[in-house]
N, C-alpha and C positions, 0 to 999 in steps of 0.2 A: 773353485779353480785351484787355489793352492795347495788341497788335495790332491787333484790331478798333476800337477806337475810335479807334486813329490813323487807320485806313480812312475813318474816319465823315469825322476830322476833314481830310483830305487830298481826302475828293469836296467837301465845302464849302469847303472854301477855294479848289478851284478853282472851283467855283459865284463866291462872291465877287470870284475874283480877275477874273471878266469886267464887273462892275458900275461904271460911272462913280462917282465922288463925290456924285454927285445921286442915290443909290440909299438906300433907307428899307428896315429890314429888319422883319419881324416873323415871330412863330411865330401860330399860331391853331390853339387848344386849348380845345372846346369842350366841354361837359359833363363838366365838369375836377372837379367839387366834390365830389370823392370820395378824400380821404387814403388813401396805400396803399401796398404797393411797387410796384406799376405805373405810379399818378401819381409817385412820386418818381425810378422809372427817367428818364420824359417830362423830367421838370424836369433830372435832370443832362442828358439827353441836348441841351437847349436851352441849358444853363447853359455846356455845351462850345463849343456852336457860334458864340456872342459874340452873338444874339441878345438884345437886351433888351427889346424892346415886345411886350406877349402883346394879342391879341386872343381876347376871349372871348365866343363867342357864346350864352350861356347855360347853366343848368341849373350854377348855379355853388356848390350847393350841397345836398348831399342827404340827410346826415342831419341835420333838425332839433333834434336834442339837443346838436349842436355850433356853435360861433358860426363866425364868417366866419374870425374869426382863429383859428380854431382849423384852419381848413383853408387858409387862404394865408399866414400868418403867416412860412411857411420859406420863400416866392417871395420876398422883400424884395428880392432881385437883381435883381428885373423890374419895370418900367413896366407899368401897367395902362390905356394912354390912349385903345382901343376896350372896352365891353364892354357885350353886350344880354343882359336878363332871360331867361330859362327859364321852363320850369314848375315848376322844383326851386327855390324861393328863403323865405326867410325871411319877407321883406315885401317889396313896391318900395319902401319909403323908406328900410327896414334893407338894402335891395342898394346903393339910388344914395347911401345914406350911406357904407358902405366903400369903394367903390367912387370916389368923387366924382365921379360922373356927373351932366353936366347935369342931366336929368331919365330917365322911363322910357324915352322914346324921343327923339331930337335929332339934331342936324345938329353936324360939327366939323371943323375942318380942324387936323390934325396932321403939321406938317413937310411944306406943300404938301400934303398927302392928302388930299382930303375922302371925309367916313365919314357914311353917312344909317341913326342904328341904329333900331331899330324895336322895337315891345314885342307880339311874333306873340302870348304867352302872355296880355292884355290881352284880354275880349272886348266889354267895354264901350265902348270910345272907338275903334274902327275906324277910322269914319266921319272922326272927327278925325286920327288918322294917316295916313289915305290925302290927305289935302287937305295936312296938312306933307309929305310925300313927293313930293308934285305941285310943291308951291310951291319946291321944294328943286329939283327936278330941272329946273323950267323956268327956275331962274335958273344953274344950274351953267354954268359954262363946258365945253365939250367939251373943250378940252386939257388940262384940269385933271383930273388920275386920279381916281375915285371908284368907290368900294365900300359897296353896300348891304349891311348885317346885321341881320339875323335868327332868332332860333331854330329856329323847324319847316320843313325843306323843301317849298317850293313843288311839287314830284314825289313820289311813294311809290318811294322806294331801299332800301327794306328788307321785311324779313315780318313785324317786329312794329308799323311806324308806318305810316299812310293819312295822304298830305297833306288829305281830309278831316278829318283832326281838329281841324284851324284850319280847315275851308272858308271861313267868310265873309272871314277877314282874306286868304286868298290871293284870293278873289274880284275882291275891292274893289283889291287893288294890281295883282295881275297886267298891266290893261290899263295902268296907268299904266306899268308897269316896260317895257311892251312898246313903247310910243308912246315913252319916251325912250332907247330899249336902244342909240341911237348914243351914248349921253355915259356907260354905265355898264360898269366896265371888267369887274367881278363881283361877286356877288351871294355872302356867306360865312354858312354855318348849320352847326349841330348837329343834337340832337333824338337823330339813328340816329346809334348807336354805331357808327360806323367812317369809312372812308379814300373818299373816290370823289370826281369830279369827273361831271358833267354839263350837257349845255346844256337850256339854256331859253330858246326862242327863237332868239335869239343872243347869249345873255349864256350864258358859264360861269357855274356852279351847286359851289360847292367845300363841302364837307361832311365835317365835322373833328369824331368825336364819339369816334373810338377810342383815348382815356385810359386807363381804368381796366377794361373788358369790350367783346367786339365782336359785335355783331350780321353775322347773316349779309345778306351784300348782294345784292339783285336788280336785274336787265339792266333798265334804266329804255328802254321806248321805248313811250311817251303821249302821244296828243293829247288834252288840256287846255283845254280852252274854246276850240280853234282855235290854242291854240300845243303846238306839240312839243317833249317833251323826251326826252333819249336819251344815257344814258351814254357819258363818253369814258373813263372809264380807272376802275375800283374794285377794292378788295383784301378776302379772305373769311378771314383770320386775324392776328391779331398787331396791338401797340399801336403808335399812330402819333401823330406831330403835322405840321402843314404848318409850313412855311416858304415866306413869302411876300415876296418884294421886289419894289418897285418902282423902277423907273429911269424919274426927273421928267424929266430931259430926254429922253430916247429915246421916252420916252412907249410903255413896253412892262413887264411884270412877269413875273418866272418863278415858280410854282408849284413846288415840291420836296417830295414825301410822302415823309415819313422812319419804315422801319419801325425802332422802339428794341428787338426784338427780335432783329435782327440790326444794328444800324446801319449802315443803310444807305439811300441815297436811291433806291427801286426805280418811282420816275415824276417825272420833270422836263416840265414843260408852260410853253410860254413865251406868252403871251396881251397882243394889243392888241384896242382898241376897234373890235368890228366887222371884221375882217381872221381869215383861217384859222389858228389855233393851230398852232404848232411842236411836234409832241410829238415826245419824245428814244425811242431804240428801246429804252430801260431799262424803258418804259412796254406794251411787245407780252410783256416774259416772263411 
């Protein structure tokens, strides 16, 4: 075993050791809200790799008999400075209160990064997200990195979730996402328990839900109101988190899915805005 995790630690470090100074790291670990020995394998396996800011794209807690702290209380080594509501949560004001999040959905910029999170699980105020989302995206600067978040994927990647199940909230964003897709570097969701990436459009689609159980994953190739989406690379066993860096100056981010059943990183995807993705041949076995 501590062979293997020296492996873990010797691919990321060299991952790391190609990264300027200007590089921001994060892990995103979505539908995490479930204590266990599988969420606690994920957290040593993130606690090794020096990563400390988690992005959580919801579903951040799932049994309601237990409070928040009761299920993050042993993360206190991580930063929590992205994270969007689920359909798994206590209340929105009991999430954005642990949490200290703006509000349910917001605009932020952390360490040069701007983040536009979204509240997909909301079905009342749509109408008003999709106008902050707009107003967000038309004032963003294009060199400036930015990543949309939300919980449900805008695609059906799995056999037990329909991206109709939010239909109206992907409706109403979709066109906007697509009219700005030159300033958005990806788009990061849960929902479906597992590992895959896909585009939409031409935004990468990263989809980080396999914590604690994994859904079996299906070959995404849909046309969607006239946009197409179609997997680039997804995994059909074993728990995972991404590791995600960005490089501000280079103005480029690598993607890293790390299976913690073997640790190992078995898909590296290097992604700029609007330009063809560099995928590693770790990503064809």
């Amino acid at each position: 075993m501590k062979i293997i995790i020296l492996n873990l630690l010797v691919i990321l470090f060299s991952i790391a050791a190609t990264f300027s100074s200007d590089t921001v790291s994060f892990a995103i670990i979505g539908d995490a809200g479930h204590p266990g020995q599988q969420t606690e394998q994920v957290r040593q396996s993130i606690l090794k790799s020096d990563v400390k800011n988690l992005i959580l794209p919801g579903d951040n807690i799932y049994d309601l008999s237990l409070s928040y702290d009761d299920v993050w209380s042993n993360w206190i080594d991580f930063d929590f400075p992205v994270v969007a509501i689920g359909n798994h949560h206590q209340s929105y004001p009991e999430e954005i209160a642990y949490f200290n999040m703006p509000g349910e959905y917001y605009s932020k910029k952390f360490k040069g990064i701007h983040f536009v999170v979204l509240n997909s699980d909301n079905r009342e105020n749509i109408q008003e997200q999709s106008l902050f989302l707009e107003k967000h995206l038309k004032s963003h600067k294009r060199d400036e990195p930015l990543f949309i978040v939300f919980h449900h994927p805008p695609a059906t990647v799995s056999y037990r979730h329909s991206w109709h199940e939010r239909e109206d909230f992907q409706n109403l964003i979709r066109p906007i996402l697509m009219r700005f897709s030159h300033k958005i570097d990806a788009i990061l969701v849960g929902h479906d328990h597992q590992a895959s990436i896909f585009s939409y459009g031409d935004i990468p689609v990263i989809v980080s839900g396999a914590i604690f159980e994994f859904f079996a994953s299906r070959h995404v190739d849909q046309l969607i109101s006239g946009v197409h989406a179609e997997t680039i690379w997804r995994f059909n066993e074993g728990f995972f988190w991404v590791r995600l860096d960005v490089d501000k100056s280079n103005k480029w981010s690598w993607i890293n899915f790390i299976d913690v059943n073997r640790n190992k990183v078995v898909c590296s995807i290097k992604i700029k805005k609007n330009k063809d993705m560099e995928i590693r041949s770790n990503c064809k076995n």
